[in-house]
C-alpha positions, 0 to 999 in steps of 0.5 A: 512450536517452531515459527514459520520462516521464508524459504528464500531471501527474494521471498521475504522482499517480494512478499513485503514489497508487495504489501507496500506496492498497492493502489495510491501507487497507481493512482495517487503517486504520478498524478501527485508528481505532475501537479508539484513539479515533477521530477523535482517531486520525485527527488524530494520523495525519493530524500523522504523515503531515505529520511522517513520512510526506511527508517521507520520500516526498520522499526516495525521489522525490527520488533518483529525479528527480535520478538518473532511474534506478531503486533500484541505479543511482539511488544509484550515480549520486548517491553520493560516489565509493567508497561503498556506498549503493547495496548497499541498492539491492538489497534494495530490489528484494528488498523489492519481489519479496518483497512480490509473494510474497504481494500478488498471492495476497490480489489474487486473493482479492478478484478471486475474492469479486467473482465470487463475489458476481456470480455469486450464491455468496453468498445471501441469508440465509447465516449467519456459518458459512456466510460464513466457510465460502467463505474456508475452501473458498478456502484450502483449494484450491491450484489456484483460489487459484492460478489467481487469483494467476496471473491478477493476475501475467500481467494486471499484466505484460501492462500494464506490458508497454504501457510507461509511458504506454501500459500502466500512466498509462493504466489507473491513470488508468481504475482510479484513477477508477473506484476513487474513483467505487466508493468514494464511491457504497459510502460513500453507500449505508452511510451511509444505512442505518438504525443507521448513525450508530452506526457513524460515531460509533464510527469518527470522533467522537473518545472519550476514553474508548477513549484511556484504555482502551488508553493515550494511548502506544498511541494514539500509536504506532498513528497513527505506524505507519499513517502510517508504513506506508501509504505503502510507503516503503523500497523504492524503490516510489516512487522509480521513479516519481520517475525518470519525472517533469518538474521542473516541480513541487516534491516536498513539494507533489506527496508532499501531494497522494498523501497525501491521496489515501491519506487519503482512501482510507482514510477513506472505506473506514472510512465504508464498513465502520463503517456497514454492520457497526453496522447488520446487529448485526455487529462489526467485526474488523481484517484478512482476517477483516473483508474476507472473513468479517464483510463478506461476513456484511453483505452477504448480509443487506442489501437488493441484497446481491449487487450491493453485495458484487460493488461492495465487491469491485471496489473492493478489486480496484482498489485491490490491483491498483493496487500490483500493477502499480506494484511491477512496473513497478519490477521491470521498470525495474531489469531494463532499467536494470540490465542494459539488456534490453528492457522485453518481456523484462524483463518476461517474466522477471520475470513467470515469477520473480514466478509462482513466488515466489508459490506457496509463499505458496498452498501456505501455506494447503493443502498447506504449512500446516503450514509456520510460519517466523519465530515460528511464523507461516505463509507470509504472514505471516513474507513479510509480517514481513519486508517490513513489519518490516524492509525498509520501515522500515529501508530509510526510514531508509537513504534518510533518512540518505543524503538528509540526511547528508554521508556520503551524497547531502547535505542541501543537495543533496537540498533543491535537488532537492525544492524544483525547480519550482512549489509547497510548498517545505520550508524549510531550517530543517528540517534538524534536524528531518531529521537528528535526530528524524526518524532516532530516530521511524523507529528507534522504529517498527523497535524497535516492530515487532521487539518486537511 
């Protein structure tokens, strides 16, 4: 049977832009950025993302493209004869449902604030409490959390249910664009408040002084992990989309413009964030508490308040669901490549799994919240420690070492395949820096995140 391809080039990177463009985007990268420096941060980040980052986004493609099938297969299909690559195929799949464990709940919860907001939930005049209030009535009730959670599980199979073209290049292309669209006009309106030039200057000029406060080390690791993580390398959320790809592009040149797209995500969210919080006297905080405690503070106090809260929540919407849909696209062609059902009832089976697996993580917050797992934490964030601490860094490093080793697909083999078609080429003079410092990089993050 002939494999699905994209219809267009733009397709292809809106699609793949859109699984690495997600929530720690919004709500970890700027707060990051102000606390370590900057724009010193940002242009470390940005070295990180060339040196680390787009290479190993290379990789996973490149398995990808050359095998044209998804995680198990694709490694089979390259492998020498008798070895075992292929094992990680499956905890790269692993890796993708436990990450739809807990994405599709935060999904909801932003789906859930942009009705909140356009519905009027939130007033004029509300004190932080009183903010802070509605997140903590949200966590509290199983059954609305629930019915968000399964709204963003059924939308995002109902999609993907449309096949490749059809369903998911197709709306990307509509949410990518209006994502971009949303964020530009929400960075432009905190721009223009009145005091939002501290807010800038706290986010992007670069300070020595906060360099020295937390360690030029600090810094440094902070910037490698971003770049490291932003993209949602390691569990074959790329590769997939590799295997729907034409040759006619090189894969160093296509893995720089999804950064960028990346990039410029999440600099602009922070140009969003930082403006608005240093003008309302509010201080930014990094994760949930930022998106659905301190923002919302900011909103209910701005003038048309309500229309740029329900605009802020779109966008978060988009950006969430964009993942959503590209993880699930992966689960259903592994179903389909695996073990050959058709993609409706791929589809159907993982959608009823996904369902399940997800409402532990809502009972995490109301009638399990006394459950803590891995380190006392709750249901999150032990789901959320091991895809973020283990499967995406190690399983980088998998792909790495079978891309660059001769025990697995080979450095030559791979650099044919990534140089194919027209564009940014990497040069074979590379190859040290691929087999030797890039390995030891990627350990030092696994080591780093294991120690925090």
């Amino acid at each position: 049977m002939k494999r699905e391809g994209f219809q267009s080039r733009l397709g292809f990177i809106l699609v793949s832009a859109g699984c690495a463009i997600g929530i720690g985007n919004v709500w970890r990268f700027p707060y990051v950025a102000g606390q370590n420096g900057g724009g010193i941060f940002v242009l470390l980040y940005l070295v990180f993302l060339l040196g680390m980052g787009v290479p190993v986004l290379t990789m996973e493609l490149a398995v990808g493209r050359a095998s044209r099938k998804s995680a198990v297969l694709g490694y089979r299909a390259l492998e020498k004869p008798g070895s075992k690559w292929h094992i990680h195929g499956w905890f790269c799949i692993l890796g993708c449902y436990m990450l739809m464990m807990y994405y599709t709940t935060v999904s909801g919860w932003m789906v859930s604030y942009f009705f909140k907001f356009a519905a009027g939930v939130f007033r004029p005049g509300m004190n932080a409490e009183e903010s802070g209030a509605v997140f903590s009535e949200l966590l509290a009730s199983p059954g609305e959390m629930g019915i968000w959670m399964a709204l963003m599980v059924i939308l995002g199979f109902l999609v993907c249910s449309m096949g490749l073209r059809k369903g998911l290049e197709r709306i990307s292309k509509i949410m990518m664009s209006a994502l971009l669209i949303l964020i530009v006009v929400l960075a432009v309106h905190s721009i223009l408040l009145s005091g939002a030039s501290e807010g800038i200057s706290f986010y992007l000029v670069p300070s020595m002084e906060k360099v020295k406060s937390v360690g030029i080390a600090t810094v440094v690791t902070e910037a490698m992990n971003q770049s490291f993580f932003t993209l949602s390398l390691g569990i074959a959320a790329m590769e997939i989309f590799g295997s729907y790809m034409t040759k006619e592009h090189s894969l160093p040149g296509e893995a720089v413009r999804i950064c960028a797209l990346d990039t410029f995500v999440a600099i602009m969210s922070g140009l969003i964030i930082f403006p608005a919080c240093f003008s309302y006297g509010v201080q930014p905080d990094a994760g949930p508490s930022l998106i659905f405690i301190t923002l919302p503070n900011v909103f209910v106090n701005m003038v048309g308040g309500r229309i740029w809260g329900a605009l802020f929540f779109l966008f978060m919407t988009f950006a969430s669901f964009s993942t959503v849909m590209a993880v699930f696209e992966n689960l259903i062609s592994f179903c389909v490549d695996m073990f050959g059902l058709e993609r409706k009832k791929a589809v159907f089976i993982n959608g009823a799994i996904v369902l399940i697996a997800s409402l532990p993580c809502v009972f995490g917050y109301n009638i399990w919240s006394n459950l803590h797992l891995i380190g006392g934490r709750d249901v999150l964030d032990s789901e959320d420690f091991i895809v973020s601490n283990l499967l995406l860094p190690i399983g980088s490093l998998i792909y790495l070492l079978f891309c660059v080793t001769r025990f697995g697909w080979g450095f030559d083999r791979y650099m044919e395949e990534c140089n194919q078609g027209e564009g940014l080429k990497f040069s074979k003079k590379l190859k040290p820096y691929f087999q030797f410092v890039l390995p030891v990089l990627i350990i030092l993050i696994i080591v780093q995140g294991l120690i925090e």
